[in-house]
C-alpha positions, -999 to 999 in steps of 0.1 A, spaced: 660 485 -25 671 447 -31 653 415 -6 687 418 7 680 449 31 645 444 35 652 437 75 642 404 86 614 380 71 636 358 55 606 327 54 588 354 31 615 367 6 622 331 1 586 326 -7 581 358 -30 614 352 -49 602 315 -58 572 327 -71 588 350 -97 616 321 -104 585 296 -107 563 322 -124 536 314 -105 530 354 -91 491 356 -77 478 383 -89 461 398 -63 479 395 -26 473 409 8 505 420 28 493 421 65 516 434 91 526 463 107 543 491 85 572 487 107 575 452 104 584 458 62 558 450 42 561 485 20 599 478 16 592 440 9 566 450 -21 586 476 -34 618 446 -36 591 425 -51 575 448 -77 612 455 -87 622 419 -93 587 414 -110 589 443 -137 627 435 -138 629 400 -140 627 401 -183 663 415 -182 691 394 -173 709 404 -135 732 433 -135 731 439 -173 725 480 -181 687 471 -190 683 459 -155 698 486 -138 684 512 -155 648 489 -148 656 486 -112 669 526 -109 636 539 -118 616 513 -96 643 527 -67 629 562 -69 592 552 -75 589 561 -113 592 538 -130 558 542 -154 541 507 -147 546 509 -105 515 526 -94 506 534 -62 475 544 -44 475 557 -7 453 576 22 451 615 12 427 643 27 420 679 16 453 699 29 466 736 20 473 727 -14 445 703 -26 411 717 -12 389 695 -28 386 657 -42 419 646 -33 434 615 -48 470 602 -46 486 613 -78 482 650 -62 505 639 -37 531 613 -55 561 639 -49 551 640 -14 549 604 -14 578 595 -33 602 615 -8 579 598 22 587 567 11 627 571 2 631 587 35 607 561 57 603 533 38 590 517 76 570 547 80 536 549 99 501 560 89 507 588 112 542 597 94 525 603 65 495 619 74 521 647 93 544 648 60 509 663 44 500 679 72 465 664 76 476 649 111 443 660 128 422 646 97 415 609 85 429 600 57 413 577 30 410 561 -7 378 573 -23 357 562 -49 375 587 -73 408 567 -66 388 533 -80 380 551 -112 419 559 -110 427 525 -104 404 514 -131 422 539 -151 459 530 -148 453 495 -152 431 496 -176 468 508 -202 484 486 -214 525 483 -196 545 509 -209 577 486 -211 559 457 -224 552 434 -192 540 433 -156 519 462 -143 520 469 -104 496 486 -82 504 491 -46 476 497 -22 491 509 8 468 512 45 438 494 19 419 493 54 414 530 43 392 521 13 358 530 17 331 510 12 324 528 -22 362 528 -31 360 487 -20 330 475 -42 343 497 -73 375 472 -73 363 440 -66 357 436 -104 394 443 -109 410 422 -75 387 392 -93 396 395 -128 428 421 -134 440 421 -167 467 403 -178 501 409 -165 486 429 -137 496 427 -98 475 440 -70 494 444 -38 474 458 -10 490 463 20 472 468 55 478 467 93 443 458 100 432 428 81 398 430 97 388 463 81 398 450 45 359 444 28 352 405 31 351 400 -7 382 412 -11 401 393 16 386 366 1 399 370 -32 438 373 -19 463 354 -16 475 366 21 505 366 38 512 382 75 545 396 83 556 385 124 572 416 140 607 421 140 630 404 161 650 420 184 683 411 170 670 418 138 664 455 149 692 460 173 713 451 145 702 467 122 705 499 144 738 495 151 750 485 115 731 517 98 728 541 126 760 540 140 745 530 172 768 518 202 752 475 204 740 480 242 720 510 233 709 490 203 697 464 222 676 485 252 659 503 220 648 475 203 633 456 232 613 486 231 603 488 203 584 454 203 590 445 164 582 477 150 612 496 133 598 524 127 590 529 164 624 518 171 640 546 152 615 572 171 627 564 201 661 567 190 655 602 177 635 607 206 610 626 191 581 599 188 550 605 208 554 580 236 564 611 263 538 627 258 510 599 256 525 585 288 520 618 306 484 620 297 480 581 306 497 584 342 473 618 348 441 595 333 450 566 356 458 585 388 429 608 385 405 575 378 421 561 405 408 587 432 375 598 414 357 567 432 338 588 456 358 620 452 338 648 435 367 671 427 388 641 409 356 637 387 359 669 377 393 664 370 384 640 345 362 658 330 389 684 324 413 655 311 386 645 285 378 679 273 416 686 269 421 649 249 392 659 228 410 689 213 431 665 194 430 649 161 409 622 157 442 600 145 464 613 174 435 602 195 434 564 181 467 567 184 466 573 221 444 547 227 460 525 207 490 530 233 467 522 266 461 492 252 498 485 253 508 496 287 478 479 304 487 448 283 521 456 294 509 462 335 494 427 330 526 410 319 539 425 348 512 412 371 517 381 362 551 383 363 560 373 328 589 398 327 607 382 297 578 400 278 582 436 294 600 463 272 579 494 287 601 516 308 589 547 324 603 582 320 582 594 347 606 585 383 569 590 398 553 562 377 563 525 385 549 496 361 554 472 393 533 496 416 508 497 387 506 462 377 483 446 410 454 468 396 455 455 361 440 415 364 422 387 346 393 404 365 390 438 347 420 435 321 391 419 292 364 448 302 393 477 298 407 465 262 374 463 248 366 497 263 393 513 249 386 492 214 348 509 213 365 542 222 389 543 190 359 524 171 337 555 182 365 581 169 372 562 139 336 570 129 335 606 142 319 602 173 320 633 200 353 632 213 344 647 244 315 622 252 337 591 243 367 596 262 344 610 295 324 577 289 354 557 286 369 577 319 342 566 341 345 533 331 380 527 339 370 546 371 352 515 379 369 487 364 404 500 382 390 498 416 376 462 406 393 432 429 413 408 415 395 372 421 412 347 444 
């Protein structure tokens, strides 16, 4: 992959390609951004230039260089990423158990979620992370000295995943690599990146997409007639990869927006009403069943409609891209209970739910809790 069809981001190729031309390469960076907003493709196009940038443009030494960077083998790109126990590895997993799973992961999605991956391993209803025995293989591969004589490159994708352990094993390294070494960790949550760390980084934070950028982008590789193009990336809101979900129509938006319209309708008549209650209680249990990242996930998308509901509210409808499949559902009927009066107390509900499941907290208490809550704050009056 060349800078050329990383989508978008064109203030930051032009940044990364002068520091190569300037040879002035930090040597430890933070990519922050959404996975669908390209910061996997853009450090892949930027490890390639860096441990090709010895051999002069399109002679064979380049290619060949750039070839084995384009299929992820090239033997000084390294790469370190969220694993669990599946039905292959049962015990201390680390990434180079699962490189060919990666390697076609990443050909195939190169925008690819968290989520993607965790269901090309089948570990969908686990939690994925980077262990302290991936710092001692860090240490490890870095620790060699370049097998073609020049840059080494370690890619730490989702490095929110590191655990604490995993974290205070490589701050030695993400303060003093060795020579000729890049670190690029890549995250979508800053935030959960260990202090230290973040502090030792140069960062750089990748916008979402536009919608041009995606719509054409659609229509260019995906054959896709411009107005469909258009209504799917307005949708999307930046996010590529959830653009080409919708297009194959087989993300999890349907079925998240059925369980949302059942939450909020069945909040909505619990005040007072026993059998709604129990209801609830049903709808918990049921959500509980789920994996732990499907869950976050789910959550993840509340946040989103009742920030959308808001927009709506407010009528700032330049902003609205959510469009119901459900001819029940209407975002305008929903809106007037979504305010500046409860809208605060809901988001950081839902953000101490997801925090709660993020540390293995009992599903079925936390999304009860969180159900009588927005029982509550949905009835709440909007202040004059």
């Amino acid at each position: 992959m060349n800078f050329s069809e990383v989508i978008g981001q064109k203030h930051l190729k032009a940044h990364l390609i002068k520091t190569i031309e300037n040879e002035r390469i930090p040597h430890t960076q933070l990519f922050i951004g959404k996975a669908g907003s390209g910061v996997l493709p853009m450090a892949l196009c930027y490890a390639k230039e860096i441990l090709c940038h010895r051999f002069e443009k399109n002679s064979a030494e380049y290619e060949l260089c750039a070839q084995k960077v384009s299929k992820l083998s090239h033997p000084d790109l390294h790469f370190i990423y969220p694993v669990n126990t599946n039905d292959t590895i049962k015990k201390n997993p680390v990434s180079s158990h699962f490189i060919n799973e990666w390697r076609e992961f990443v050909l195939n999605h190169p925008y690819g979620s968290l989520y993607d991956w965790y269901q090309s391993l089948g570990i969908e209803n686990k939690q994925g992370n980077i262990s302290k025995n991936e710092a001692e293989e860090i240490s490890k591969k870095l620790s060699l000295k370049a097998y073609e004589g020049e840059y080494k490159v370690m890619i730490i994708w989702m490095a929110e995943k590191m655990n604490t352990e995993c974290s205070n094993k490589i701050l030695k390294l993400v303060e003093e690599p060795p020579d000729k070494t890049l670190l690029l960790l890549l995250t979508e949550n800053e935030e959960q990146v260990l202090t230290t760390i973040q502090s030792r980084c140069q960062k750089l934070h990748f916008p979402l997409l536009s919608e041009d950028d995606i719509s054409m982008y659609l229509s260019n590789n995906h054959n896709v007639d411009i107005s469909i193009a258009k209504r799917v990336s307005h949708q999307s809101n930046g996010d590529l990869n959830k653009a080409l979900h919708i297009l194959a129509n087989d993300g999890d938006d349907s079925i998240f927006e059925e369980w949302f319209i059942q939450w909020v309708r069945t909040a909505f008549k619990a005040k007072g009403n026993k059998g709604a209650i129990n209801q609830l209680l049903t709808w918990s249990e049921g959500i509980a069943k789920e994996g732990r990242e499907t869950q976050k996930k789910f959550l993840s998308y509340c946040q989103e409609i009742f920030r959308q509901a808001l927009l709506k509210n407010y009528k700032a409808d330049a902003l609205l891209y959510f469009e119901s499949k459900d001819p029940k559902f209407s975002i305008e009927k929903f809106a007037p209970f979504v305010h500046q009066n409860n809208i605060f107390e809901i988001s950081s509900a839902l953000e101490d739910a997801s925090y709660h499941i993020e540390r293995n907290g009992n599903a079925k208490i936390i999304f009860t809790d969180l159900s009588i809550q927005l029982t509550r704050l949905i009835h709440r009056k909007e202040l004059v």
